[in-house]
Every structure is written in C-alpha cells, then in structure tokens.
C-alpha positions as a printed NumPy array, in Angstrom:
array([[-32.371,   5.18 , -15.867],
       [-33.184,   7.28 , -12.533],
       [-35.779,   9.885, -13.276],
       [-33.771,  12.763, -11.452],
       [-29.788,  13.015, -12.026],
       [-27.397,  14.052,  -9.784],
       [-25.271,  15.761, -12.623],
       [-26.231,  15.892, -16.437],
       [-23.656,  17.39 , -19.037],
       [-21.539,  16.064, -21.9  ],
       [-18.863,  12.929, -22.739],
       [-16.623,  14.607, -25.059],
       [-13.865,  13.009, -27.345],
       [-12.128,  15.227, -29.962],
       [-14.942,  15.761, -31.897],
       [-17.198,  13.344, -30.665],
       [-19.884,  14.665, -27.873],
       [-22.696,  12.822, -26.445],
       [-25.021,  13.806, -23.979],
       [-24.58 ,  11.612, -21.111],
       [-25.967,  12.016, -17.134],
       [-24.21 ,  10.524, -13.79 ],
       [-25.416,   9.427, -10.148],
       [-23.093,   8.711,  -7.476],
       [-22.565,   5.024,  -7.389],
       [-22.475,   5.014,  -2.948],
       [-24.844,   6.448,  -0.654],
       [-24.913,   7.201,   2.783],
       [-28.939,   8.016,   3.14 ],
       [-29.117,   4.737,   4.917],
       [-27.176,   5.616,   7.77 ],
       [-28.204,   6.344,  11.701],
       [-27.936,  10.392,  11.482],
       [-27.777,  12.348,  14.884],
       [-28.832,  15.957,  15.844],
       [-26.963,  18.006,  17.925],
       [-29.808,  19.085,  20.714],
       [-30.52 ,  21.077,  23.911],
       [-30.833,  18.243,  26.212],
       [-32.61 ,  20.645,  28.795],
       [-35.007,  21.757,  26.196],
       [-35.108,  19.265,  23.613],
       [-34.513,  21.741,  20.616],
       [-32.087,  21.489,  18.452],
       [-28.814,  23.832,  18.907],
       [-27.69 ,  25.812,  15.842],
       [-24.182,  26.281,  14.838],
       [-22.996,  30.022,  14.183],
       [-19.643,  31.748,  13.273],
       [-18.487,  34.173,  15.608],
       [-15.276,  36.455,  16.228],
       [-12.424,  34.165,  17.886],
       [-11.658,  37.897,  20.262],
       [-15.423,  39.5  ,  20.712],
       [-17.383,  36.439,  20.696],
       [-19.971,  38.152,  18.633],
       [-21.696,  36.4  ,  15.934],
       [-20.433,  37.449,  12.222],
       [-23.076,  37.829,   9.588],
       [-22.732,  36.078,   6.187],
       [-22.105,  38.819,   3.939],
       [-19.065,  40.091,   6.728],
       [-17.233,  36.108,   6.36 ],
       [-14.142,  35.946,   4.219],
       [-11.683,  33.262,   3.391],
       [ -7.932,  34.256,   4.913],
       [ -5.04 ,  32.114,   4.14 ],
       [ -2.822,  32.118,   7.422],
       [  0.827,  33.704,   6.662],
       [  1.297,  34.616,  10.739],
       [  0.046,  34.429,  13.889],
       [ -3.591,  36.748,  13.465],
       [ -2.297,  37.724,   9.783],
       [ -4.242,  36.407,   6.706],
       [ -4.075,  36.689,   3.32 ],
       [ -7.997,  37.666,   2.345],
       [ -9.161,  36.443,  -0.81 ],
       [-12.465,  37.038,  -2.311],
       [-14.674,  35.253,  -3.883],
       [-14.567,  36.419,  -7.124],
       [-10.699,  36.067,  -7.155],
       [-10.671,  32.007,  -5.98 ],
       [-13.644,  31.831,  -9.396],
       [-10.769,  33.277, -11.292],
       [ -8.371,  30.32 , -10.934],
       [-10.565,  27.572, -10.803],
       [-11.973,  25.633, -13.603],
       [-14.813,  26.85 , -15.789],
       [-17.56 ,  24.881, -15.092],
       [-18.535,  24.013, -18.777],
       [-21.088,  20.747, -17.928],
       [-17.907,  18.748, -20.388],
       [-16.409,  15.868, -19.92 ],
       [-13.193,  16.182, -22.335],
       [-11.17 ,  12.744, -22.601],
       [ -7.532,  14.96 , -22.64 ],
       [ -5.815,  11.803, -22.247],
       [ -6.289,   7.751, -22.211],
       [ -3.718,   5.806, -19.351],
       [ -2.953,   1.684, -19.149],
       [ -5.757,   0.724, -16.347],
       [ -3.367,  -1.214, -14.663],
       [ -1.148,   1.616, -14.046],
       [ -3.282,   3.636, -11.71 ],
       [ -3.269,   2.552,  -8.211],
       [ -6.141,   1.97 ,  -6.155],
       [ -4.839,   4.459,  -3.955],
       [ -5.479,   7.44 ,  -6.149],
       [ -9.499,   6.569,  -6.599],
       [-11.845,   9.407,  -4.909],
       [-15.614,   8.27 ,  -4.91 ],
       [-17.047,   6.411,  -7.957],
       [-19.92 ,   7.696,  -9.806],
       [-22.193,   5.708, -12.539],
       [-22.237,   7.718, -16.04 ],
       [-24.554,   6.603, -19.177],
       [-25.777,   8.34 , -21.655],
       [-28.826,  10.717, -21.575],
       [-31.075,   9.541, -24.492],
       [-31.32 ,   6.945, -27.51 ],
       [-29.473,   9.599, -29.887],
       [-26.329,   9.913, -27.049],
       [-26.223,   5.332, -26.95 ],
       [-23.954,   4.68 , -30.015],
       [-21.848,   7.4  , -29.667],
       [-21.314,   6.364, -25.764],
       [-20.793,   2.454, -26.564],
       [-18.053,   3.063, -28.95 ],
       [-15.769,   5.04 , -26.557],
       [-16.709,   2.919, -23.63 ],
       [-15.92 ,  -0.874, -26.232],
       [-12.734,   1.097, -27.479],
       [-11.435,   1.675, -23.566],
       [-12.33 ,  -1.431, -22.922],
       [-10.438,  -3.389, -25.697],
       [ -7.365,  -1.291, -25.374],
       [ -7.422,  -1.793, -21.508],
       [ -7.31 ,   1.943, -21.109],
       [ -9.472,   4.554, -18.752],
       [ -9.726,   8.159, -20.208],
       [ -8.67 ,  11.043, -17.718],
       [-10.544,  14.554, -17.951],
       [-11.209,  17.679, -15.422],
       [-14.263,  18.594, -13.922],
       [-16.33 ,  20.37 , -11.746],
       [-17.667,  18.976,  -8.91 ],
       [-18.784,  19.281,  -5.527],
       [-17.674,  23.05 ,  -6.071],
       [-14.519,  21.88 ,  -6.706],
       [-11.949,  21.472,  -9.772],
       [-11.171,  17.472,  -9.661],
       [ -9.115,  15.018, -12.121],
       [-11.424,  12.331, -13.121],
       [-10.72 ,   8.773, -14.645],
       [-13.459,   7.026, -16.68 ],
       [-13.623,   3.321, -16.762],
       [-15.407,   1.192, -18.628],
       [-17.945,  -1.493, -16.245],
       [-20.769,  -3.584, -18.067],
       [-22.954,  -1.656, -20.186],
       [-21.275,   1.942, -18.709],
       [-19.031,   3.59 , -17.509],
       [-17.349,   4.528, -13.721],
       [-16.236,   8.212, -13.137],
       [-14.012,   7.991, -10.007],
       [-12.761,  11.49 ,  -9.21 ],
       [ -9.046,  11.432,  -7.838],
       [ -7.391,  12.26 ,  -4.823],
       [ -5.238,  15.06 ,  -5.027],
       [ -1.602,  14.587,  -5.721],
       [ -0.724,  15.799,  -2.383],
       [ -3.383,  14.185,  -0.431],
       [ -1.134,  10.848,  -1.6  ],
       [  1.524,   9.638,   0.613],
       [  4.463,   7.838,  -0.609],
       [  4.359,   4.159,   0.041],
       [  7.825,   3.821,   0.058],
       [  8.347,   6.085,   2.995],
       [  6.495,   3.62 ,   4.905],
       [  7.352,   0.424,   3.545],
       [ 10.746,   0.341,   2.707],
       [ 12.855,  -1.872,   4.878],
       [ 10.361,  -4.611,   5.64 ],
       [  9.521,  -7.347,   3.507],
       [ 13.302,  -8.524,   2.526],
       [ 13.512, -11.453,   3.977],
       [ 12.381, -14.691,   2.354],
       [  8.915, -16.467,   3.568],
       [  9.548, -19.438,   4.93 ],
       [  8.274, -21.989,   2.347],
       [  6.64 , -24.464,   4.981],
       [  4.821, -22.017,   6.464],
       [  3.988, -20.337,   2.867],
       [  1.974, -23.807,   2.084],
       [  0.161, -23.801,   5.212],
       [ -0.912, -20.202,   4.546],
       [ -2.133, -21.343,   1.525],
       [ -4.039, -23.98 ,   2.913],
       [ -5.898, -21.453,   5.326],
       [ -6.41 , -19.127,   2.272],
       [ -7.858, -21.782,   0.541],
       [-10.278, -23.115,   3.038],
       [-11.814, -19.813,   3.975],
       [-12.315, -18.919,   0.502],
       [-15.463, -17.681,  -0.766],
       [-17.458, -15.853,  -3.239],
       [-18.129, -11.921,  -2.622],
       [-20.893, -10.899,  -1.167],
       [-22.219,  -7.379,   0.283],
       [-23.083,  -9.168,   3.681],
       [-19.418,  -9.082,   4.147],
       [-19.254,  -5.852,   4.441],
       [-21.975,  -4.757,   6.843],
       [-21.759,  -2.634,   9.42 ],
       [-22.822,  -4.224,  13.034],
       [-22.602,  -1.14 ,  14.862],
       [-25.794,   0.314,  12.546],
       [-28.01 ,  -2.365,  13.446],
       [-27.344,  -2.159,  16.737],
       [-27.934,   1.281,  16.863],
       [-30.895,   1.376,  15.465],
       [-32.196,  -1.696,  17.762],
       [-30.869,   0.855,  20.72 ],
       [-32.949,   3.434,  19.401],
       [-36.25 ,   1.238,  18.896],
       [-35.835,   0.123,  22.468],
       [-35.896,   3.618,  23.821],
       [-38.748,   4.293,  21.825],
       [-40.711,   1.587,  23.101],
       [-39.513,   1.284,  26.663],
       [-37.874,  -1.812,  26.586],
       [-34.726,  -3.   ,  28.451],
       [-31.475,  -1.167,  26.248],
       [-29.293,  -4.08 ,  24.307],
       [-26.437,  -5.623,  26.129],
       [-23.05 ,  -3.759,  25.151],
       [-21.278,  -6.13 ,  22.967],
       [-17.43 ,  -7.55 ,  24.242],
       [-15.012,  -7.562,  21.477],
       [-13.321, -10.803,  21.7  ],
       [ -9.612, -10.628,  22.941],
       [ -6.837, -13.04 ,  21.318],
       [ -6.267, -15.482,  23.931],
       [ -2.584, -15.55 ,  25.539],
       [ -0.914, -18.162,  26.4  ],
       [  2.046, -16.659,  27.197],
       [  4.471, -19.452,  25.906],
       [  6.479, -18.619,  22.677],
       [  5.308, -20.961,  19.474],
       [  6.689, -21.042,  16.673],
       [  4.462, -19.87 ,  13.475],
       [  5.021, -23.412,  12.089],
       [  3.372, -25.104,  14.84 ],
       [  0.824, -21.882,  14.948],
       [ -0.474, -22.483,  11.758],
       [ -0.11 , -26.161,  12.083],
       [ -2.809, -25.859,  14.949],
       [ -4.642, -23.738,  12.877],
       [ -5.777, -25.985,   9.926],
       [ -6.422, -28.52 ,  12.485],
       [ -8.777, -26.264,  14.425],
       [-10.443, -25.926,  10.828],
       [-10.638, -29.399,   9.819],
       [-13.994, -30.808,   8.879],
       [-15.261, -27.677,   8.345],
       [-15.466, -26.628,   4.805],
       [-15.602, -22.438,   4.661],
       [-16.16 , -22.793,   0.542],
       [-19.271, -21.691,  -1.174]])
C-alpha cells in the first residue's frame, strides 16, 4: 500500500464501516510541463486578477464569485452561502444505492481512483462488499467530496479492490440520440461485412500500454535535450496523407485490395 494517501476516510454500508484509503488510479506527473516566462528577461510572468474597467489589480480578500443575470449585473454569493448547499464533507463513503454494471455507460465515468482498505482490521469487512458486488454484477453509487466539489461516485469491484470513478454531471452528458439518430438504418452489406471481419481479425492483438503512447512527448522532450546540448533541433514530423486516386471504387473492391495488401503478414500476437 502507498505510504502517503491521496484521500483516507470510510466505506460505509448500512451498518457496516471500514476504514479504507484511495489514490488516483492516472497521473499526469510524467508529462512535458511549460512555464509561462519573460522571454526578454527569462523570469517567469505571474498571473493576477485585475478590474475588467480600471485595470488595477484586486486583492484576494476583495474577489467574489458573481453569477451573471445581465450585462455588468451579478448575483454575488459568498462563500459561506455556496458551503451552505454543498455536501458536508463527512470523510464517508455511504453505498445509498447498488445499479446492474452493465447499465451505466462508459460515457458517464469521471476519473477512476484505486480504494482498499486502510489496515488488517478494515480487510474482511472490505472483501465481503467488494465479493458481494462482484457476484451480483452490481457497482454501489454514493456522494462525496472531492476536489472541493460534491460528486456522484460509482464503486466497482477490480481484482483484490475496488475502482471509485466519480461521474460526470448529468448535464455535462449529451444525448446520443441527438446525434445519432438517422444514420445507421441501412443494412451492411454482407460481402463486405466478411471482409471487415477478415481485416479485424488479422490486426488483432493483445492490449498493451505501448498502444497508447503519446509520440508528441518523446519528441518533445528529445527537442528539449537538443537545445540543451546544442545539437541540430529534430526534423518536424509529416503526418502521412491518404493517397488519392481520384477514381471512384467501390468498398468491395477497397477492402478486397486491402486483405491483399495484408497478406503474408500475420498482425496476431
């Protein structure tokens, strides 16, 4: 278990509470971070809040939160008034409610955390509501406090834990059907279903994190060793264009071309 957690609190269902701690399950500390810097000087240039009409800076005890009702009208709230309606942030996870996993769509799921419980006396207590999810094919839903803000939560059971994903907000959710409605009616073509197939099938492989790496990182950070060092920058890469041949083929003979172009070699592992 990490020796520091990122949040540390209670699993709580009806009457049965363990003590369980959680670390977010993606991180971005890897990434090529940038400051924002005088390049005349070399220093680094601060960010400040000041007046949209005087231009003068506004001090931190003087900033408020408006909500806009007109043009230069706002509705100020403080601070202690937007604590008032949020959620009291108790350190609980309470399982209010257990939903089909199959019936929440990918869509919904926020940014996953890892939970597990906290010491030896929290383990028995955690296993049997994370085996009892599991072998009803059901993921508990609860509230919760984080990143200073009120969030639905769904807990999932994954090997020996359990995932916390927090939830996007029900109006941060488009409707799909506004979108795809209309398209998809008519019928594949069954020829050309079987030759899909065949592609799908030869480029098949098992998952692996290499593919999904990000280029553009290591090519930044080769850029920035270069500078460092003097040597000649890295040739810009070309993104390959789709060749066209400007003559109208059919998607029979397209993918007919295609599986030839991939005989002999085998894309399985």
């Amino acid at each position: 278990m990490p020796r520091q957690s990122f949040w540390k609190g209670y699993l709580k269902l009806s009457l049965v509470t363990c003590q369980v701690a959680m670390q977010p399950a993606i991180s971005d500390s890897a990434r090529v971070k940038f400051h924002t810097i005088n390049q005349k000087t070399g220093n680094r240039v601060q960010r400040r809040y000041v007046d949209a009409e005087t231009g003068k800076p506004v001090k931190d005890e003087d900033q408020a939160r408006g909500y806009p009702r007109g043009e230069d009208d706002h509705v100020v709230l403080e601070e202690e008034e937007l604590d008032a309606v949020a959620l009291d942030s108790t350190r609980t996870i309470d399982i209010l409610e257990f939903v089909p996993s199959e019936r929440i769509g990918w869509i919904w799921f926020d940014r996953p955390h890892f939970l597990l419980p906290d010491d030896g006396v929290a383990e028995e207590a955690f296993s049997v509501i994370r085996e009892a999810m599991r072998s009803t094919g059901t993921v508990g839903i609860a509230r919760l406090v984080l990143y200073r803000r009120e969030r639905a939560v769904m807990l999932a059971p994954r090997g020996k834990g359990i995932i916390l994903w927090t939830l996007r907000y029900g109006d941060e959710v488009r409707d799909a059907k506004t979108y795809f409605d209309g398209t998809g009616d008519e019928k594949p073509d069954a020829r050309a279903l079987k030759l899909v197939k065949q592609l799908i099938e030869r480029r098949t492989a098992e998952w692996t994190p290499k593919m999904a790496e990000d280029p553009v990182q290591d090519r930044l950070l080769e850029l920035i060793e270069s500078k460092q060092s003097g040597r000649k920058r890295p040739r810009k890469v070309q993104a390959k264009e789709p060749q066209q041949s400007g003559k109208v083929i059919s998607i029979i003979d397209a993918l007919k071309r295609s599986i030839d172009a991939e005989k002999g070699t085998s894309r399985k592992r």
